[in-house]
N, C-alpha and C positions, 0 to 999 in steps of 0.2 A: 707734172708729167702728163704727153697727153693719154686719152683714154678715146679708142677708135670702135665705136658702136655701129652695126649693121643688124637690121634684120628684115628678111624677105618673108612674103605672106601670100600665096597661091590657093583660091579655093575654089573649087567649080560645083556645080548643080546641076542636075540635068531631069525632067521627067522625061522617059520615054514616051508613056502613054500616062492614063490613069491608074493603072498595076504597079508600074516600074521606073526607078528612080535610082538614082547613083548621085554619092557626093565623095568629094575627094577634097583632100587639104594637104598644101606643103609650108614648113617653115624653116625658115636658116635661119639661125642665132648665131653671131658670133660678137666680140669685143676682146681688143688685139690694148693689154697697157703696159709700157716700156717704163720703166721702173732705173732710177738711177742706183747705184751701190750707197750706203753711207759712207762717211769718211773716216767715222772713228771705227768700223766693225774689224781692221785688222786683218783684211780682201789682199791679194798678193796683186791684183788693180785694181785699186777702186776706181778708176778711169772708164773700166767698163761696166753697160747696166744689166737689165734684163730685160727679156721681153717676153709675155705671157700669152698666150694664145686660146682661147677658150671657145671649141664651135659648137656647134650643137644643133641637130636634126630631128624632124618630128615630119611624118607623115602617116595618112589614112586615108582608104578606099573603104565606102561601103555600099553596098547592093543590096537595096529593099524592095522585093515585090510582094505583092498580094494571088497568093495562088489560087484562093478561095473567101467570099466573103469574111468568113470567122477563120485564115490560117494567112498567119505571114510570114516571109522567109525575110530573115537578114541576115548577111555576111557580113564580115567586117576585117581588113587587114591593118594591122600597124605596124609602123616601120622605125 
């Protein structure tokens, strides 16, 4: 049976200056497997199969600056 694999992988950088900095990341998962019925399970079709769908999402923004020698601020979202 086939088994249908994807995953996408987005990530940026950015220094503003020497203070301030932003990274951010995205990723899609997914794997799509069609699955036959068996024949002995006793299925009112076993003609027909299944198909699984499985996706899945990750992402993150974070904003790092230096406000003062010895103080740094960082933010961070996830999604």
């Amino acid at each position: 049976m086939p088994i249908d694999v994807r995953e996408d992988l987005f990530r940026i950088d950015h220094n503003f200056n020497d203070k301030w900095s932003v990274l951010g990341h995205f990723i899609h998962d997914s794997n799509v497997t069609t699955q036959a019925t068996p024949e002995w399970q006793g299925d009112n079709y076993p003609t027909i199969g299944t198909t699984f769908s499985n996706p899945s999402y990750s992402s993150t923004i974070k904003l790092t600056g230096a406000l003062k020698p010895n103080v740094l601020l960082e933010a961070s979202f996830k999604l």
